[in-house]
Structure formats: C-alpha cells, structure tokens
MARLUM-409809 format. One record per residue: chain; residue in three letters; x negated, y, z of N, C-alpha, C in turn; residue number from 0. Coordinates in steps of 0.1 Angstrom, whole numbers, plus 2048, in hexadecimal, padded with zeros to 3 digits. Layout:
BEGIN
SITE   ch    aa   n_px   n_py   n_pz   ca_px   ca_py   ca_pz   c_px   c_py   c_pz     i
SITE    A   ala      X      Y      Z       X       Y       Z      X      Y      Z   NUM
...
***
This chain:
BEGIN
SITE   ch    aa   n_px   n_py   n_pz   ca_px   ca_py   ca_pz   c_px   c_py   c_pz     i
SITE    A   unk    76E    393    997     775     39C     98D    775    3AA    991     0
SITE    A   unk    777    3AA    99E     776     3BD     9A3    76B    3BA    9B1     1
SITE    A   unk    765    3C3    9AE     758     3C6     9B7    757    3D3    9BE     2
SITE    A   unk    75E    3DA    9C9     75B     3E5     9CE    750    3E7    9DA     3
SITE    A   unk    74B    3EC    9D7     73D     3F0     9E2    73B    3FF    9E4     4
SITE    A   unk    73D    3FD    9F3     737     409     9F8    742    419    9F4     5
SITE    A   unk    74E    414    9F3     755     41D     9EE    75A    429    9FA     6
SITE    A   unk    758    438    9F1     75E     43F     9FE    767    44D    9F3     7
SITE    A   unk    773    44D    9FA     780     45A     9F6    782    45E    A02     8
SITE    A   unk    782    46B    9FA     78D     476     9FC    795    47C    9FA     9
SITE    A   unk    7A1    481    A03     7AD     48C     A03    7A4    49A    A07    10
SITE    A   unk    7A0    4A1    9FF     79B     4AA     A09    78E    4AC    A0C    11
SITE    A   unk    78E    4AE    A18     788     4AE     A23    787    49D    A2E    12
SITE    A   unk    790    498    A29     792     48F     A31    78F    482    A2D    13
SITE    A   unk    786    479    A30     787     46E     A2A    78B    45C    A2E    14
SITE    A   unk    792    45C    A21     79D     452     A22    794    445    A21    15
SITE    A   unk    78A    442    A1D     783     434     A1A    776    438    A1D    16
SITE    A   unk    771    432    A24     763     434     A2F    75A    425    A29    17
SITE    A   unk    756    425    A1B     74C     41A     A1A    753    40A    A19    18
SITE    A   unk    75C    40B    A0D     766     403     A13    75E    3F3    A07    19
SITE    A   unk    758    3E7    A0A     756     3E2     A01    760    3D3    A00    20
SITE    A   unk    767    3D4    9F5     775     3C8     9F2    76C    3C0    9E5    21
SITE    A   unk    76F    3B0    9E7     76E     3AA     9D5    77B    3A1    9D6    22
SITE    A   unk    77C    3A1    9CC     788     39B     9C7    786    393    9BB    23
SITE    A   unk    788    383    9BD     77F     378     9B2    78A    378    9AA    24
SITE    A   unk    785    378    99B     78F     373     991    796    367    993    25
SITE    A   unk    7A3    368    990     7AE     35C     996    7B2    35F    9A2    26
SITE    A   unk    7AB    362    9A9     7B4     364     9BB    7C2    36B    9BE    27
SITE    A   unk    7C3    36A    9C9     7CE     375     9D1    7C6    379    9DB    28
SITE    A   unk    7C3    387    9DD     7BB     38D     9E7    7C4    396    9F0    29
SITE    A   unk    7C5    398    9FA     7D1     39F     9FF    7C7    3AA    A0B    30
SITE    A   unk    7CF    3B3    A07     7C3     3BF     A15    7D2    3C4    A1B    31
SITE    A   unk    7D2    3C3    A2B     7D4     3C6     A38    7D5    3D1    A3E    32
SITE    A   unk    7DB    3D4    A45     7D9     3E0     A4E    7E5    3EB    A54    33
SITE    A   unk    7E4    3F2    A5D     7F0     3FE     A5E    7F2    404    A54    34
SITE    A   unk    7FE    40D    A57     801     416     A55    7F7    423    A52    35
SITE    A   unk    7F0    42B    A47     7E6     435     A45    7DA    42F    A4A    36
SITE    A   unk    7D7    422    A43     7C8     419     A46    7BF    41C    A3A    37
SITE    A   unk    7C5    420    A2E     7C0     423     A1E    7C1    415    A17    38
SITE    A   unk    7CD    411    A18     7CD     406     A0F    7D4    40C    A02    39
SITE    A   unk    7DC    412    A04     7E0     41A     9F8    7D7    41D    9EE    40
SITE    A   unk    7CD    428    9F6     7C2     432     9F1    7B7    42A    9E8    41
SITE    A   unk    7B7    41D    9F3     7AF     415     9E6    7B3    40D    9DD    42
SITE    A   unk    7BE    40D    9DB     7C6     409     9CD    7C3    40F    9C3    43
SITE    A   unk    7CA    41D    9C8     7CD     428     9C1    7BD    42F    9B7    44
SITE    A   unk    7B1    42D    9C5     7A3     432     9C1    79E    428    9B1    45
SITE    A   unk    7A0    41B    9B5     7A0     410     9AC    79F    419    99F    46
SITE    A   unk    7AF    41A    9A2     7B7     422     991    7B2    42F    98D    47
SITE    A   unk    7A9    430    993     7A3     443     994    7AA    450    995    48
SITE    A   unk    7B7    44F    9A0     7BD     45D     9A5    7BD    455    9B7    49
SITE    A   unk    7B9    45B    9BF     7AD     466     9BC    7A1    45D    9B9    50
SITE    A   unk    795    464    9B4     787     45E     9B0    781    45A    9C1    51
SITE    A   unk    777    452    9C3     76C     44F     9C7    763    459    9C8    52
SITE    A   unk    75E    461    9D6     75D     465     9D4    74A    45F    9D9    53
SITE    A   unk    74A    455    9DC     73D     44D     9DB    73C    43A    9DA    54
SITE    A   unk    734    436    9D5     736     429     9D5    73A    427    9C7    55
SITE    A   unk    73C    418    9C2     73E     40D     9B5    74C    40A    9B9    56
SITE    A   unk    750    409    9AB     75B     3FC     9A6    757    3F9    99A    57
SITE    A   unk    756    3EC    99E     752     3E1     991    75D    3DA    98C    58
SITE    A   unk    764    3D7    981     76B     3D2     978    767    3C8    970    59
SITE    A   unk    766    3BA    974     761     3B1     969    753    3B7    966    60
SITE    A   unk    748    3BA    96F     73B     3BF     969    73B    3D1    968    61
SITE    A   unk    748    3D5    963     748     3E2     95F    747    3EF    96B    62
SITE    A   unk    741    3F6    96C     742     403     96F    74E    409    971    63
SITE    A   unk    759    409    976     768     414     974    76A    41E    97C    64
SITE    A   unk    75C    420    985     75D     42A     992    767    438    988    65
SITE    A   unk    75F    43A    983     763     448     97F    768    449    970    66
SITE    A   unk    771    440    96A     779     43C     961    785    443    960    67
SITE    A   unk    78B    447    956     79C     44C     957    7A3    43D    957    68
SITE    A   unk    7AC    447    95A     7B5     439     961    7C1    434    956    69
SITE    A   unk    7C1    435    945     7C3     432     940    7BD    426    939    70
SITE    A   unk    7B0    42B    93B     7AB     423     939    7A1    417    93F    71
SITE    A   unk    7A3    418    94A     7A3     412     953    7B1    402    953    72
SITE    A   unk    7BC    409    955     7C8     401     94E    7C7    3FB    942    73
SITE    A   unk    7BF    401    938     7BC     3F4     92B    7B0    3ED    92B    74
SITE    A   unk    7AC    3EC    935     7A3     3E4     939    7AA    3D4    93E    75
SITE    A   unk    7B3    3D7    941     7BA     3CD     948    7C1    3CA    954    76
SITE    A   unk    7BF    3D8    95D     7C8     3DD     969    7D0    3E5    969    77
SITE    A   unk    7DC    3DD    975     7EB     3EA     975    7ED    3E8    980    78
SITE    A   unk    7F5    3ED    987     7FD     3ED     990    807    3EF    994    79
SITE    A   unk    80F    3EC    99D     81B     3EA     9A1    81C    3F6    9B1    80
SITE    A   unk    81D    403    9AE     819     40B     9B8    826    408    9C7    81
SITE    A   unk    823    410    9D1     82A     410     9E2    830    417    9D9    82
SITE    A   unk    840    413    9DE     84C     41B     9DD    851    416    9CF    83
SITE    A   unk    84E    412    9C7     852     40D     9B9    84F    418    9B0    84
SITE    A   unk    853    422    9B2     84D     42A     9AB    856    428    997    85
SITE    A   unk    863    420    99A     863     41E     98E    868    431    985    86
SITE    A   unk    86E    42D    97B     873     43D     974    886    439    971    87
SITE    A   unk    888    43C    981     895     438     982    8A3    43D    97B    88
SITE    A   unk    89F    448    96D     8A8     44E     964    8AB    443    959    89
SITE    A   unk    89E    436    95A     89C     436     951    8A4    422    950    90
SITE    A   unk    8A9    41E    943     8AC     410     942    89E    407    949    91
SITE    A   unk    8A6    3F9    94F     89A     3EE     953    893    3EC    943    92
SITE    A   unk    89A    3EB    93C     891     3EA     92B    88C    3F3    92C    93
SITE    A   unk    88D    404    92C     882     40D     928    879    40A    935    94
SITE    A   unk    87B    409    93F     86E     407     94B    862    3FD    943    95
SITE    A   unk    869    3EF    943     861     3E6     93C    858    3E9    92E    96
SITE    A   unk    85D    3F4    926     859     3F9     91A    852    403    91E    97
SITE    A   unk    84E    409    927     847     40F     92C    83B    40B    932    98
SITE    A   unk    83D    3FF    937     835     3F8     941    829    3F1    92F    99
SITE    A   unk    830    3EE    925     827     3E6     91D    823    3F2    913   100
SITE    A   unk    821    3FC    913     81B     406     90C    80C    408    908   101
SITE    A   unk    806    3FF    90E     7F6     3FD     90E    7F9    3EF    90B   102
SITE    A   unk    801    3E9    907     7F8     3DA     900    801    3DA    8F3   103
SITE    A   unk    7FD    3CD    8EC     800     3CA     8DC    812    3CB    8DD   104
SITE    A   unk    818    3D2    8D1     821     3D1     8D1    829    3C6    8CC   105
SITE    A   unk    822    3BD    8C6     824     3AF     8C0    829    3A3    8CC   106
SITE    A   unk    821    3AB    8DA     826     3A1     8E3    831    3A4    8EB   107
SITE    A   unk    838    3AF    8E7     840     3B6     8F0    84D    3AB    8F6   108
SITE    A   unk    854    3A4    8EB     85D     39E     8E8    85A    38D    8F5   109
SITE    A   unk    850    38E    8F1     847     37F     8F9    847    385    90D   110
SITE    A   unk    842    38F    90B     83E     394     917    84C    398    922   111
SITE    A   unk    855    39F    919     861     39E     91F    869    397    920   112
SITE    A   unk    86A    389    91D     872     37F     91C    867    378    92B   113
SITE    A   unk    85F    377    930     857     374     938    859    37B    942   114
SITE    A   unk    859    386    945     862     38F     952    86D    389    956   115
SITE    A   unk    873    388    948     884     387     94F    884    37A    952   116
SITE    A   unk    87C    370    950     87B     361     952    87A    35F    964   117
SITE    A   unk    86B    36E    965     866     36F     974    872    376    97C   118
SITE    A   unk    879    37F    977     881     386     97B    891    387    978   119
SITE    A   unk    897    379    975     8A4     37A     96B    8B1    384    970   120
SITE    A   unk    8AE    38B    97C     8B6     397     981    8B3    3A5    977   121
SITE    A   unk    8A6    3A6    96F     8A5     3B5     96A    8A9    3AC    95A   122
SITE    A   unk    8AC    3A0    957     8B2     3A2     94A    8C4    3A1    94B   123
SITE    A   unk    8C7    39F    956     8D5     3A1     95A    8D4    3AF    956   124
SITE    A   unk    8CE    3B7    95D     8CF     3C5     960    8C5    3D5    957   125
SITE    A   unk    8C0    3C8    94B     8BB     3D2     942    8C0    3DD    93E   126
SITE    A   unk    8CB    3DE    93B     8D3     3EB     933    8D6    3F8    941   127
SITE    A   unk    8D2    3F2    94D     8DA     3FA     957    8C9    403    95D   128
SITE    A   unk    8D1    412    95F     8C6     41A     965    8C2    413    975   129
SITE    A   unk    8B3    413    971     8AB     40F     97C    8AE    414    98D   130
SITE    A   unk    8B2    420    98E     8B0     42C     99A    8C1    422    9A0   131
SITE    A   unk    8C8    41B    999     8D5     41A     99D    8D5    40A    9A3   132
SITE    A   unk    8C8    403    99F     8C8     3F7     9A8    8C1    3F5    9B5   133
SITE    A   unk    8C4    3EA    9B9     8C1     3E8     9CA    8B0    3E7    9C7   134
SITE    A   unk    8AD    3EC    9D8     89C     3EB     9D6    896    3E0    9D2   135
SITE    A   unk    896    3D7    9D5     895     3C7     9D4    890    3C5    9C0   136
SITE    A   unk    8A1    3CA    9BC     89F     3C9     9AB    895    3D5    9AB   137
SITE    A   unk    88F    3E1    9AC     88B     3E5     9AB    87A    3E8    9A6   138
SITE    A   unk    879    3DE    9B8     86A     3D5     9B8    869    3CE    9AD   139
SITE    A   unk    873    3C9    9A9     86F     3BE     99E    86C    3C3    993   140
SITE    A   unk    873    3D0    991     871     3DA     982    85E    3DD    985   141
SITE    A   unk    85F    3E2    98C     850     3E9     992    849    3DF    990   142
SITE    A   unk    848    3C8    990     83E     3C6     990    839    3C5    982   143
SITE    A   unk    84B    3C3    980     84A     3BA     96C    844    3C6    963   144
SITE    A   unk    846    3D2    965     840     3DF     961    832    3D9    95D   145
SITE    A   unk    82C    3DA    96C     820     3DA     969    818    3D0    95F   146
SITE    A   unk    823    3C5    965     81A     3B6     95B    81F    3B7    94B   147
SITE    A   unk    826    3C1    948     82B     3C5     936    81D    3C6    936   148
SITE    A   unk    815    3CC    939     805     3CE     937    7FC    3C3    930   149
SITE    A   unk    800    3B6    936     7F6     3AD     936    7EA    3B0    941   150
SITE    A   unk    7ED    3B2    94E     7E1     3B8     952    7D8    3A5    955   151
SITE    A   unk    7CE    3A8    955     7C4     399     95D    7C4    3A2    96B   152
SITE    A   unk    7C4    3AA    973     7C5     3B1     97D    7CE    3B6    985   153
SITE    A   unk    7D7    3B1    98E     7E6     3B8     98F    7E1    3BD    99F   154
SITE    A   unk    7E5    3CC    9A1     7E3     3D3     9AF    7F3    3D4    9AD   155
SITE    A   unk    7F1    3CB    9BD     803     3CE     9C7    7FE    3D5    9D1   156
SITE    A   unk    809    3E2    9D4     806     3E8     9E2    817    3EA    9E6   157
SITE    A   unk    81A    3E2    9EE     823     3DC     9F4    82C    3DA    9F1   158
SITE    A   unk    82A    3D0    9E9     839     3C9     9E1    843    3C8    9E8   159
SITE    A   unk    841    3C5    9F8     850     3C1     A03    854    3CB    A02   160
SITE    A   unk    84F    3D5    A0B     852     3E4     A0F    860    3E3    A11   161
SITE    A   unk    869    3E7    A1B     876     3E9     A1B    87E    3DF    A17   162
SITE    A   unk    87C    3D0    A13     886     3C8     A0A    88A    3BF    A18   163
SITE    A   unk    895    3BA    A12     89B     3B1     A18    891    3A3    A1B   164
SITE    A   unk    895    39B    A25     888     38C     A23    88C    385    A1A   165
SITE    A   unk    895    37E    A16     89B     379     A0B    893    37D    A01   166
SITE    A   unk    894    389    9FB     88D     38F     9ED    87B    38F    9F2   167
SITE    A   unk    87D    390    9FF     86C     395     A02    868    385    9FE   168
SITE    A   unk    86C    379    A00     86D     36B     9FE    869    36D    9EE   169
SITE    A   unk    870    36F    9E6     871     372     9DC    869    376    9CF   170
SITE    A   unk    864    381    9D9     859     389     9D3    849    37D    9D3   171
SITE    A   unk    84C    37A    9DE     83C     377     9E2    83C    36B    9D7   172
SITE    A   unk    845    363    9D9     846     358     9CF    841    359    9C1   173
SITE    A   unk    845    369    9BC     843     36D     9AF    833    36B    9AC   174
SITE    A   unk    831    371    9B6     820     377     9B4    81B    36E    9B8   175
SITE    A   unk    81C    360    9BE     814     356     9BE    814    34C    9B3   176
SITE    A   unk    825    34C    9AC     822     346     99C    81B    352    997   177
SITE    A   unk    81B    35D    990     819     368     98D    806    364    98B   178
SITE    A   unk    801    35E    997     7F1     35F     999    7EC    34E    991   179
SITE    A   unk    7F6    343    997     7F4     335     994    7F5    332    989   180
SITE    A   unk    807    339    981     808     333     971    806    33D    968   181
SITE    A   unk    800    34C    972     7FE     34F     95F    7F1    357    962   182
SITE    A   unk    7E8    355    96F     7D5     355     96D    7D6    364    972   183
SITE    A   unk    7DF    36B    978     7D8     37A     979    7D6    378    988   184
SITE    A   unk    7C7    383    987     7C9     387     997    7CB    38F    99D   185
SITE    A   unk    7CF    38F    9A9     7D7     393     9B0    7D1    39E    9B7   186
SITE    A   unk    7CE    3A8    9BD     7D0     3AD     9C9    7D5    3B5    9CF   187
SITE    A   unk    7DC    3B0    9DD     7E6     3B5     9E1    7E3    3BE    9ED   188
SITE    A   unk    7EE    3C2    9F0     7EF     3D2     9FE    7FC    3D0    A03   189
SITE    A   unk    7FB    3C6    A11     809     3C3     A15    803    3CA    A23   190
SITE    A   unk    812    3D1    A2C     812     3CE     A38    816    3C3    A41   191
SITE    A   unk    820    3BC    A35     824     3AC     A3B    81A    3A3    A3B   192
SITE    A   unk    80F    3A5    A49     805     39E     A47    807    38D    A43   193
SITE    A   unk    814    388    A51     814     379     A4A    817    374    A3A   194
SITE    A   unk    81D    37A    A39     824     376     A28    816    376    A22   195
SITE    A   unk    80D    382    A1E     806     388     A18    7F7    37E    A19   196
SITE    A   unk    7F3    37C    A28     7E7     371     A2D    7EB    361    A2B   197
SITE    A   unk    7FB    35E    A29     7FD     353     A24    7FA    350    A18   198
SITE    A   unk    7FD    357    A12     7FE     357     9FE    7F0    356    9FF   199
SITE    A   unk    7E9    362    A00     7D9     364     9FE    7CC    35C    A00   200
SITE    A   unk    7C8    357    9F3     7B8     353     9F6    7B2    358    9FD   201
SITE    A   unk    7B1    365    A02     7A6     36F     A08    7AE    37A    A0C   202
SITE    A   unk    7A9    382    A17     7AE     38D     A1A    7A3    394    A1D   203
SITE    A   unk    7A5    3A3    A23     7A1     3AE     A2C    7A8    3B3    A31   204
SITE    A   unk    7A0    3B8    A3C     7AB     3C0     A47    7A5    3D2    A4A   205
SITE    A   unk    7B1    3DA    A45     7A7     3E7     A47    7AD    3F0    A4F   206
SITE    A   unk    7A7    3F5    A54     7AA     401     A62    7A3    40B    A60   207
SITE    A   unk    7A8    418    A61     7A6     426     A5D    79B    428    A51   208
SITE    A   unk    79B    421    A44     794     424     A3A    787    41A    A36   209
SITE    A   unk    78A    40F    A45     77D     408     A42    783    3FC    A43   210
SITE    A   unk    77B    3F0    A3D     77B     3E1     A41    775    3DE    A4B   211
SITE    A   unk    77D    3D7    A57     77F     3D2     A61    779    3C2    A62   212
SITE    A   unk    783    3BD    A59     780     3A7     A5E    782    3A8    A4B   213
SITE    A   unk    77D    39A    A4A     782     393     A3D    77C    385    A3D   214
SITE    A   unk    786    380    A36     787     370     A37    790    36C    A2D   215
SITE    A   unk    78F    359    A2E     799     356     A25    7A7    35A    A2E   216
SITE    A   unk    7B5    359    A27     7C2     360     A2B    7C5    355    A35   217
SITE    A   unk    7BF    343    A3A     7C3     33E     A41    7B7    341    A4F   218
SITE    A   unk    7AD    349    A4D     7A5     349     A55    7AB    357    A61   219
SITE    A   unk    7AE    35E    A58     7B7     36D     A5F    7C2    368    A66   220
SITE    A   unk    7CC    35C    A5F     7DA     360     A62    7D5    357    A75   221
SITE    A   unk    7CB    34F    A73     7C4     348     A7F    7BE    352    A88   222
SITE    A   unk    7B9    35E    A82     7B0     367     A8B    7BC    36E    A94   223
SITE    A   unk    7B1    36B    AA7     7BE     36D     AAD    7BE    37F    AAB   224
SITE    A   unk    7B5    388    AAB     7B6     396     AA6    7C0    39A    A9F   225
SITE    A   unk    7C0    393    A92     7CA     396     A8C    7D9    390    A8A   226
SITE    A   unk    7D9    388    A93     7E5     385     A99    7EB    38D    AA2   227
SITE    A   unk    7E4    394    AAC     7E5     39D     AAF    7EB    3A8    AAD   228
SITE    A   unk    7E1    3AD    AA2     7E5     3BA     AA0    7F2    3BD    A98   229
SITE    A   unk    7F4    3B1    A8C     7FC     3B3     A86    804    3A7    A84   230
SITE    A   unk    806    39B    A8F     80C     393     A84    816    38A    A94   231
SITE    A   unk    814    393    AA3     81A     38E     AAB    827    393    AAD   232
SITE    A   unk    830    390    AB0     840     399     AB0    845    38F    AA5   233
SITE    A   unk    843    38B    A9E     84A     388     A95    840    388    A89   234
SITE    A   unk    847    383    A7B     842     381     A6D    847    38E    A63   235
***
C-alpha cells in the first residue's frame, strides 16, 4: 500500500532522513522504532507533504504523492493522528470529530460517529464538553477518532502512548489492533514504547539519526538481542 524509497528531508540545512526506504502492506500494522530526534516524526509528517522530500518516492497504492498537497493527499485515503494530539482544544469533542470528517461523504457522518463512540464510549459521554479540558488519555482518543471521521484505508500514529497512563496505554493499543483486524485499515505506527508497539506489529523498523537501522517481523525485533538492548531492557 505505501512504498517509500530512497527518501531524504530537510530542516534547513540539516538533514533529517538520509535515504530512508519503509513499505507498509495493505492490511498490516507496521510500527517504526527509535529515540528520541531519530526522524520518525519527520517521516510521517514528509508522507503528508509538510515538509516535502527533498529527494526520493512515495508511492500510494501505485501512486506518485512525493510532491502532492497534503489535502490532497488526505483524500486519497490518509490521516493522521499527529505527537502531542494536536487536537483544537476551544473546541466541543463533536466539533473535533466534525472536523475530523470534512473530506468524506456527509451521508456517512451519522454511521461514522456512532462507530467512534462505539471505539471510544468515553468521547460520547463527553461530546458536548471542550476538548482542551479533558484528561490526556480522552484526548488521544479525540486525536484518533478525528482522524478515522475520514474513512482513511491508511491510518499514521505517531505516538499514541506518549505521556498516558498504562492502563489507557493498554487501551489504546487494543483500539488500533481492532481498529486494523475489524474494520481493514492499515496501520502505521511511531511508538517509543517499543514493547507494546513490536507486539501488536506485523513488521517493524528501527531508525537511528534519519536512517533505517534493522527490520523484521515485530516478533523477530522484540527477539533481537540489539534491540532489546537498546530499547526494550529496564523495563516495558
């Protein structure tokens, strides 16, 4: 479904993705790895075209999107769920969600949000209430259902844990593994929580300062003693 080759960004002067090549099979959960300022973000974000590629492909189901706007890009069939939530916290969990389905049929609106709240029945408790005023946890959840108002066949998570409690971090993961099994989207994710993230996942990568490192299936990594290592000894 997504085919990146040979990809390289920039900030600048500075470059954040050194040749970076990821695929990601329709149906899967793909999960990519790494520290802190490794470019897992950057290559979410490049995906979406802010910032552009500044050499190399991204293929889309066949298509070309290197150098696509990023609106359109999203009606193609990808969204995401950005680091930090990023939701528009002035605003009701209903206007988030009505925000989030602005690029698809409006006939399905009614269908699509009764399915959030099915995945999420804490943001239909808390529809009428401003986003910015709930706990981070409900927040994440506004940030994923957002995106899936879309209908995307493509869902980018860049770090759905981030900061949550384990209980909810439990929680979350759960979502996005029904999320991939009962309703066919795929997944690819950007966790620091390597265990969680190498368990769920069909496949992984692992990236270190802008480049790809190891890749394997997510039980071949969570086995590799390297990256047990580096990120998965101390604890889960």
């Amino acid at each position: 479904m997504l085919e990146i080759s040979g990809l390289h960004t920039f900030y600048g002067r500075i470059e954040a993705l050194k040749g970076v090549d990821v695929t990601v099979p329709k149906g899967e959960i793909v999960t990519l790895i790494g520290a802190n300022g490794a470019g897992k973000s950057t290559l979410l974000m490049t995906i979406c075209g802010r910032p552009r590629a500044t050499a190399g492909t991204i293929l889309y189901e066949g298509q070309d999107i290197t150098h696509m706007e990023t609106f359109n890009i999203v009606r193609l069939g990808i969204a995401q769920s950005p680091e930090g939530r990023r939701i528009f916290s002035r605003m009701t969990v209903l206007e988030n969600l009505q925000m989030g389905a602005t690029t698809g049929n409006p006939e399905n609106f009614d269908t699509d949000l009764e399915r959030i709240f099915t995945l999420f029945p804490r943001l239909k408790q808390r529809q009428t209430q401003r986003s910015g005023t709930m706990s981070g946890g409900e927040q994440q959840m506004l940030a994923i259902g957002r995106a899936l108002m879309s209908r995307p066949r493509l869902l980018l998570l860049d770090e759905p844990s981030l900061g949550l409690a384990p209980l909810v971090v439990k929680q979350i993961f759960e979502v996005i593994k029904e999320i991939n099994e009962q309703q066919g989207v795929t997944v690819f994710l950007v966790e620091q929580n390597a265990y969680h993230a190498l368990k769920l996942a069909h496949r992984g990568y692992v990236m270190k300062t802008g480049e790809i490192t190891m890749s394997g299936t997510g039980r071949e990594l969570l086995a590799n003693p390297d990256v047990r290592a580096a990120y998965l000894e101390g604890g889960h």
